[in-house]
C-alpha positions as CSV (number, residue, x, y, z in Angstrom):
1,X,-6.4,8.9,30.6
2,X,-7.6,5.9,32.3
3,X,-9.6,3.2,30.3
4,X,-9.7,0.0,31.9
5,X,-11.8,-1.4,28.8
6,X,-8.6,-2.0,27.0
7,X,-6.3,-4.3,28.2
8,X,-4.1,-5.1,25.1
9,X,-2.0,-2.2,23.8
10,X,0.5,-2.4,20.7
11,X,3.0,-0.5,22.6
12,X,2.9,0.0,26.7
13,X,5.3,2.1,27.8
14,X,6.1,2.1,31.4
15,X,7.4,5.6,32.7
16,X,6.7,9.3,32.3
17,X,10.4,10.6,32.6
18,X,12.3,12.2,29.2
19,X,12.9,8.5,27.4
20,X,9.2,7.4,28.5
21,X,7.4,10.9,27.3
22,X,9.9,11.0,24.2
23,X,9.5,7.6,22.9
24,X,5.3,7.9,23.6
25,X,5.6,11.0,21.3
26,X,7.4,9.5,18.3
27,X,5.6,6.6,18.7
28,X,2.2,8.4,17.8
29,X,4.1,10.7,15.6
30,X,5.0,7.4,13.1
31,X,1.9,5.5,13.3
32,X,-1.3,7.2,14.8
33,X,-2.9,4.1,14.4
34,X,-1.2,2.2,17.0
35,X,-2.5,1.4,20.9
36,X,0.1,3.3,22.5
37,X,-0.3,2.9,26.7
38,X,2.1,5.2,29.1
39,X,1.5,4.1,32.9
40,X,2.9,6.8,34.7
41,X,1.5,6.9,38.3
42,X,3.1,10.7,38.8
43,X,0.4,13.6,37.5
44,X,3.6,16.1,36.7
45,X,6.8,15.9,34.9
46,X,9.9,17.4,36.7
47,X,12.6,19.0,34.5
48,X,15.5,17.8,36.8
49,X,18.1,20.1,35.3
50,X,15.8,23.4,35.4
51,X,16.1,22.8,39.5
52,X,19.9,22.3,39.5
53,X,20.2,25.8,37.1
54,X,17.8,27.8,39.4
55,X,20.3,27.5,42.2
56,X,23.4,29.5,41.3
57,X,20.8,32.2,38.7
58,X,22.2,29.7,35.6
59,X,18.8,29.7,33.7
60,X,16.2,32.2,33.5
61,X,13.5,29.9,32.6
62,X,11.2,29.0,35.9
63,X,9.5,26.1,34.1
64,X,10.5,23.4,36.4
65,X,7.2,21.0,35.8
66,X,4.7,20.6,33.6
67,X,1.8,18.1,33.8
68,X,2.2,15.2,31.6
69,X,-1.5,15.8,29.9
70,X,-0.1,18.6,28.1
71,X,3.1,16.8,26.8
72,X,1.5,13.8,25.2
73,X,-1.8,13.8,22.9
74,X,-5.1,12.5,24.3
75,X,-4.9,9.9,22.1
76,X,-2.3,7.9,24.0
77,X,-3.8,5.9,26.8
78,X,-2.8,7.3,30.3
79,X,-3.0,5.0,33.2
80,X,-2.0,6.6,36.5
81,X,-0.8,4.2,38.3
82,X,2.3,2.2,39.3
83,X,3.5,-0.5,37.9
84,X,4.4,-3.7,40.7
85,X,5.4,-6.5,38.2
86,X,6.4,-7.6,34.6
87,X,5.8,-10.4,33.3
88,X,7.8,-10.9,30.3
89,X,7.1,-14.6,29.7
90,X,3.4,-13.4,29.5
91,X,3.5,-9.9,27.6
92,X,2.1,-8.1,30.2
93,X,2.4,-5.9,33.5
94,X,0.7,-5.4,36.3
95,X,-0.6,-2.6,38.2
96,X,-1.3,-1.7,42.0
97,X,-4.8,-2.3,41.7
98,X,-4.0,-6.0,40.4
99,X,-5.1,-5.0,37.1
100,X,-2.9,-6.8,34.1
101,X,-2.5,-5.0,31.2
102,X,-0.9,-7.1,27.9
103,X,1.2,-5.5,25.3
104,X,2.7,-6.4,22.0
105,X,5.8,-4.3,22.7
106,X,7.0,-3.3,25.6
107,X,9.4,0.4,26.5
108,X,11.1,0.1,29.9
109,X,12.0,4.1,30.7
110,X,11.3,3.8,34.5
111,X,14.7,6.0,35.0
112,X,17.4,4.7,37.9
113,X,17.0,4.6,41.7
114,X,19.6,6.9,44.0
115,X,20.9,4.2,46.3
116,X,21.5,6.9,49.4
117,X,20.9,3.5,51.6
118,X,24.1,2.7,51.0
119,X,25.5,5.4,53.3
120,X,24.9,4.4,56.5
121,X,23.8,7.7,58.8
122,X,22.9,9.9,55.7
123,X,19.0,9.9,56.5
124,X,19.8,11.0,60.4
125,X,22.6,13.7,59.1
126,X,19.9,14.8,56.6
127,X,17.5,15.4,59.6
128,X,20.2,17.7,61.6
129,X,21.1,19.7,58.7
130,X,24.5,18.4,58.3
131,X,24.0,16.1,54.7
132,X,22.3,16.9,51.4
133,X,22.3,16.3,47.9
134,X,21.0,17.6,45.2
135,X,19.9,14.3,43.6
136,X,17.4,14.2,47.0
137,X,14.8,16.1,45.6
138,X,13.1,16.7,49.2
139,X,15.4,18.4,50.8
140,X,16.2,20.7,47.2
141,X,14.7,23.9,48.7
142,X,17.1,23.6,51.7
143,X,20.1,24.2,49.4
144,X,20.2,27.5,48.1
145,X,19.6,28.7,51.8
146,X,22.8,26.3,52.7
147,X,24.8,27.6,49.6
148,X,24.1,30.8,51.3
149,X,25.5,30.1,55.3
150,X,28.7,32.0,55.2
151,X,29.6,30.2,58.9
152,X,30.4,26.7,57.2
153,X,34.3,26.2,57.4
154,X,34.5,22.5,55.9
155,X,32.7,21.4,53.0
156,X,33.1,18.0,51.7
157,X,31.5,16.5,48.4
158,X,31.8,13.1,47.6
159,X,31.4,11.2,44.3
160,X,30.9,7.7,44.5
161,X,32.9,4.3,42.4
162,X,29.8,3.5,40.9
163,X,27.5,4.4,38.2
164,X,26.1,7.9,38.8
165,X,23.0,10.0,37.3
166,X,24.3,13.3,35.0
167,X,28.1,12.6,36.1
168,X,28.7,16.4,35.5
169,X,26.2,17.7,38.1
170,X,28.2,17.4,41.2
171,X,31.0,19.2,39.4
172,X,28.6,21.7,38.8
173,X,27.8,22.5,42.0
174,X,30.6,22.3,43.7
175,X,32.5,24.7,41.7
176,X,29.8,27.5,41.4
177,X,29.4,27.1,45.2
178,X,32.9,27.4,45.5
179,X,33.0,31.2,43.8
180,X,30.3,32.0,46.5
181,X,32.1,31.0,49.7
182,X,35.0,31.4,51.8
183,X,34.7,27.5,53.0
184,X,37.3,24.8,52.7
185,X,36.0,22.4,49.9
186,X,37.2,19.0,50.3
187,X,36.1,16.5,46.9
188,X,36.0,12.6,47.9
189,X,35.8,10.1,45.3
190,X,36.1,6.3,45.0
191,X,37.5,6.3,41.5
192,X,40.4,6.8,40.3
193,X,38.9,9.1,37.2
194,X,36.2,11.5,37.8
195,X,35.0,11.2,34.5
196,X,34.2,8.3,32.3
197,X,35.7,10.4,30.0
198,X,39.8,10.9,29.9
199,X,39.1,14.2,28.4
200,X,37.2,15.9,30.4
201,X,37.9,14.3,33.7
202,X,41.7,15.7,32.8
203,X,39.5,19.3,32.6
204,X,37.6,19.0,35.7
205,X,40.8,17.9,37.5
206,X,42.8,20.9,36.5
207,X,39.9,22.8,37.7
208,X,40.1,21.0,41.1
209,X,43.6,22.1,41.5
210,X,43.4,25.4,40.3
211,X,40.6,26.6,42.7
212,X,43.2,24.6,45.6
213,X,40.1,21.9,46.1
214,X,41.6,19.5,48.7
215,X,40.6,16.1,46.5
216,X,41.3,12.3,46.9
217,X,41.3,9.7,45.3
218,X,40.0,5.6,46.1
219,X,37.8,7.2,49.0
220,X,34.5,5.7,49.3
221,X,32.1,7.4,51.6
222,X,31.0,4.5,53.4
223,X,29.0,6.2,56.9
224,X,28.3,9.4,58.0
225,X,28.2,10.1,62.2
226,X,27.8,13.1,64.3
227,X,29.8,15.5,61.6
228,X,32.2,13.0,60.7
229,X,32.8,11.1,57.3
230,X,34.1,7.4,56.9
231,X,35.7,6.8,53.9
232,X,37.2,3.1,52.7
233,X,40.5,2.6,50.5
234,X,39.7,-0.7,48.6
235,X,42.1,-2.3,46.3
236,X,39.0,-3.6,43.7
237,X,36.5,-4.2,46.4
238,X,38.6,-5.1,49.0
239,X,38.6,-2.8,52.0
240,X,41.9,-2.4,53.3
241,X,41.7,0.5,55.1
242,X,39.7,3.8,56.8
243,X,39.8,6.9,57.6
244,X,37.6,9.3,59.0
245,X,37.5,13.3,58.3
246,X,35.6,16.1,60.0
247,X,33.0,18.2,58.1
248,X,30.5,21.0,58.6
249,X,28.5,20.0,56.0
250,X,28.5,17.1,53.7
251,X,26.9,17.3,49.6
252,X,26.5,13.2,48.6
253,X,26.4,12.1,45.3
254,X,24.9,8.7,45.3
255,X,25.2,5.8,43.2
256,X,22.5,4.6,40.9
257,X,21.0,1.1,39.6
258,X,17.4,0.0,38.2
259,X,14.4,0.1,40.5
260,X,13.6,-3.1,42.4
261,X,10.8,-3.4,39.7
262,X,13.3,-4.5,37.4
263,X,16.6,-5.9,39.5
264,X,13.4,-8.2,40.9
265,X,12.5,-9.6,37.6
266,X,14.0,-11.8,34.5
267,X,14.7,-8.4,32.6
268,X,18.3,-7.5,35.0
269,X,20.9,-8.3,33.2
270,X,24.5,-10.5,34.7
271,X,24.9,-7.9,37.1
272,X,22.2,-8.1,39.2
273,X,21.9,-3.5,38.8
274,X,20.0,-3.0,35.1
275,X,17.4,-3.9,32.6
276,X,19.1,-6.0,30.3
277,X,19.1,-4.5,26.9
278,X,21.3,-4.7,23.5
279,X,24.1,-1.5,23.6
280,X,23.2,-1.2,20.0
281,X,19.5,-2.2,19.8
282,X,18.2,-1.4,23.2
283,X,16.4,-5.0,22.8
284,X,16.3,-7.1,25.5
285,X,18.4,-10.6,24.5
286,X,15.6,-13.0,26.0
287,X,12.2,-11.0,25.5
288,X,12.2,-10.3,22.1
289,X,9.2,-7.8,22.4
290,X,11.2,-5.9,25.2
291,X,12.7,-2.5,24.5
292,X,14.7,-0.1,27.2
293,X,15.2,3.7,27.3
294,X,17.2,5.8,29.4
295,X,18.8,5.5,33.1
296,X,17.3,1.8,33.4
297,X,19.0,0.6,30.9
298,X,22.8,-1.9,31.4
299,X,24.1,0.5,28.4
300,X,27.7,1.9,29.3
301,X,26.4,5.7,28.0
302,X,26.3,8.5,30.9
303,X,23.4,8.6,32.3
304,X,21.4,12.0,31.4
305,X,18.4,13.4,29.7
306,X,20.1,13.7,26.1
307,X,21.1,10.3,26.0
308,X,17.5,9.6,26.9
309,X,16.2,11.7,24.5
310,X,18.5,10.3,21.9
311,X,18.2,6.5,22.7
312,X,14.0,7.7,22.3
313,X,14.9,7.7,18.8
314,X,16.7,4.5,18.6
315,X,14.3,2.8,20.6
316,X,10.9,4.0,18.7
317,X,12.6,2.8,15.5
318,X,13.4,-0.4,16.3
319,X,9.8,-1.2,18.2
320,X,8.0,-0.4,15.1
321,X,10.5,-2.8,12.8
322,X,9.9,-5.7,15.6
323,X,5.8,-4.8,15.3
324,X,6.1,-4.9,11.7
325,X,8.4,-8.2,11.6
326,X,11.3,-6.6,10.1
327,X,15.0,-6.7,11.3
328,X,15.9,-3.8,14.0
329,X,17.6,-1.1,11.7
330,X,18.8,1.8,14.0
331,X,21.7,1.4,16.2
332,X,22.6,3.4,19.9
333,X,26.2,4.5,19.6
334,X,26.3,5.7,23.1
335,X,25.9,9.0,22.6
336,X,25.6,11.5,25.3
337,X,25.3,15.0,26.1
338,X,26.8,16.4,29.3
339,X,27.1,20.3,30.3
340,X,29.7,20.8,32.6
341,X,30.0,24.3,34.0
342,X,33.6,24.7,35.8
343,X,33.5,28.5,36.4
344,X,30.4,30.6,36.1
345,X,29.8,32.8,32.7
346,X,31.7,29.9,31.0
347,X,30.1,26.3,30.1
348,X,31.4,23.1,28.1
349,X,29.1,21.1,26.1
350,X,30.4,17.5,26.8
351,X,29.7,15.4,23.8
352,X,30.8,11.8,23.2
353,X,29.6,8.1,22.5
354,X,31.0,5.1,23.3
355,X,34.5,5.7,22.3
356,X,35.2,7.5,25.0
357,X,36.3,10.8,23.1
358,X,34.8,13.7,22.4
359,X,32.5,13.8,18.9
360,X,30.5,16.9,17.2
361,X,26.5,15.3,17.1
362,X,25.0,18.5,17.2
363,X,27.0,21.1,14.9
364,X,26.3,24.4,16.3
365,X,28.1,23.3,20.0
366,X,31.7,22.7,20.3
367,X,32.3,19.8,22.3
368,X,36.0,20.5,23.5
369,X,36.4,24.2,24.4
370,X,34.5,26.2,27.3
371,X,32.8,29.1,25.6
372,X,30.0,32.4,26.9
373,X,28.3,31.1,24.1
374,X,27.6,27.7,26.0
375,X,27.1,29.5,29.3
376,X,24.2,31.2,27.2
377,X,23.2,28.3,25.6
378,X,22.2,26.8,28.7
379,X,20.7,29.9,30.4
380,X,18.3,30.4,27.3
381,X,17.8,27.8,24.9
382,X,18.0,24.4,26.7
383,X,14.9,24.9,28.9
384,X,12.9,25.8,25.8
385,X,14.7,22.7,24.1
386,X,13.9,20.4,26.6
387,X,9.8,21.5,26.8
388,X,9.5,22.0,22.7
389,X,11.5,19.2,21.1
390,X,12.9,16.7,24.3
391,X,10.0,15.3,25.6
392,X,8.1,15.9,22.8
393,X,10.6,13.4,20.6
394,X,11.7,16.0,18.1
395,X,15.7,16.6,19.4
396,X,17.4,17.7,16.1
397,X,19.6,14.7,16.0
């Protein structure tokens, strides 16, 4: 709700994505007593997964949004509107109508932006019908008619050197898509692993070979043009050569950084690309009273939902030791949760942390072996997870 009578808050939380709603949840949860604030300018919360599953029949749970009133109590202090600046040095933020609103803690879960304006000609391609991606949520409800155009004869996907949102979703699509079409598939990427993980990008390799996936390898998409693709061969980020390859249609998996919000402020971190928080802590090393959750944050985890979800945890703990002046006692170990889905009826659970290998958080998955059970797992339980315990800050780990 808005309430522009109270302009102090214990806790402000700025973001209503699955670490923002998560971390507002266990918040109240702990201490009902506390001011808790979520500015959230957006009236619904998208399930971004849910939209991905629909595509290929994956899930049958249509539950794509729900509005954020009914996934936080009326108790916790609503202001819809965006946030333009934060002013760390003062303890406060303000908003688009130049209101300032002060905090004693502040949660950073404004998620990570899709930097498509990196690719020079995507927008016009877009506009032709020739480029899409399914991290562009406007054009989403062109894709399943696309997936369904038996004419296309090259396909190319392309997966970027940089950081990416749910590394396993382009995977995803590209092999279920694959099943469904006679189309030459052509994979670009400008890494030399597709995975930040040895284990499973071994997997998803193996897969790329066995369904005869033309792929390579240090190709950065770098321009799209009238149905034709520019990719650069750097050695580190040097570009030392080109070369430029036909398509009919072109899927684009962007890189992602912080919004301008933050990369525009004293929160980034060295790189110029996150908010600067503790990999342990999720503290920020100058703002003592600064917390981050999720995609925003310079932590080396993969960027998805469950990592959210599970830094919520990590986070909300350590907020309420700063408020009550003790020393931050729960530590982020990088864990991460990422479904891949390599063949349809069959689905891996991708588990890991920082370590880079895989690791058993949640008993009842198996984080190494495709299984039905998985495939199941994701058609039937996760929605319901992800409405009933995700955003509501009760994930059984």
């Amino acid at each position: 709700m808005d309430n522009f009578k109270i302009q102090e808050f214990d806790i402000v939380i700025i973001g209503g994505g699955a670490g923002g709603l998560a971390s507002a949840n266990r918040l109240f949860r702990k201490n009902k007593k506390l001011k808790i604030c979520l500015i959230e300018n957006e009236i619904f919360h998208k399930c971004i997964p849910q939209l991905f599953y629909s595509l290929f029949g994956t899930t049958k749970n249509n539950k794509f949004s729900m509005p954020i009133s009914k996934l936080i109590p009326k108790e916790i202090f609503w202001i819809k509107k965006a946030v333009t600046k934060i002013s760390p040095e003062n303890s406060s933020v303000l908003l688009d109508n130049l209101q300032e609103i002060k905090y004693k803690a502040l949660i950073v879960a404004v998620g990570a932006r899709h930097n498509f304006d990196l690719i020079k000609g995507y927008e016009k391609e877009r506009e032709l019908g020739r480029a899409i991606s399914i991290y562009d949520y406007q054009t989403y409800p062109n894709l399943k008619n696309i997936i369904e155009n038996s004419k296309l004869q090259d396909i190319i996907f392309t997966y970027p050197k940089g950081v990416v949102k749910c590394p396993g979703v382009t995977f995803k699509i590209l092999f279920l898509w694959k099943e469904k079409s006679n189309s030459l598939f052509h994979f670009f990427t400008g890494r030399q692993s597709i995975f930040p993980i040895p284990y499973y990008a071994n997997l998803i390799k193996k897969q790329l070979f066995t369904e005869n996936i033309n792929s390579k390898f240090n190709n950065e998409l770098i321009s799209l043009q009238d149905s034709n693709a520019t990719f650069g061969l750097f050695d580190i980020d040097q570009l030392v050569d080109k070369v430029i390859v036909d398509y009919d249609f072109i899927h684009v998996t962007p890189s992602v950084s912080a919004p301008s919000l933050i990369t525009n402020s004293t929160l980034v971190d060295s790189t110029g690309n996150w908010l600067d928080v503790d990999a342990k802590t999720l503290q920020n090393p100058r703002f003592k009273n600064v917390f981050g959750v999720g995609d925003v944050c310079s932590t080396l985890n993969t960027k998805t939902a469950t990592a959210a979800f599970y830094q919520s945890k990590i986070c909300s703990e350590n907020v309420l030791c700063f408020l009550e002046g003790k020393s931050l006692s729960s530590m982020y170990d990088g864990f991460s949760l990422c479904p891949l889905i390599l063949q349809s009826g069959k689905a891996l659970m991708a588990q890991f942390n920082y370590d880079e290998f895989p690791i058993k958080k949640l008993p009842f998955i198996q984080p190494r072996a495709e299984s039905r059970l998985n495939w199941l797992f994701i058609k039937y339980v996760y929605p319901r997870l992800y409405w009933r315990l995700g955003v509501k800050g009760r994930m059984p780990f």
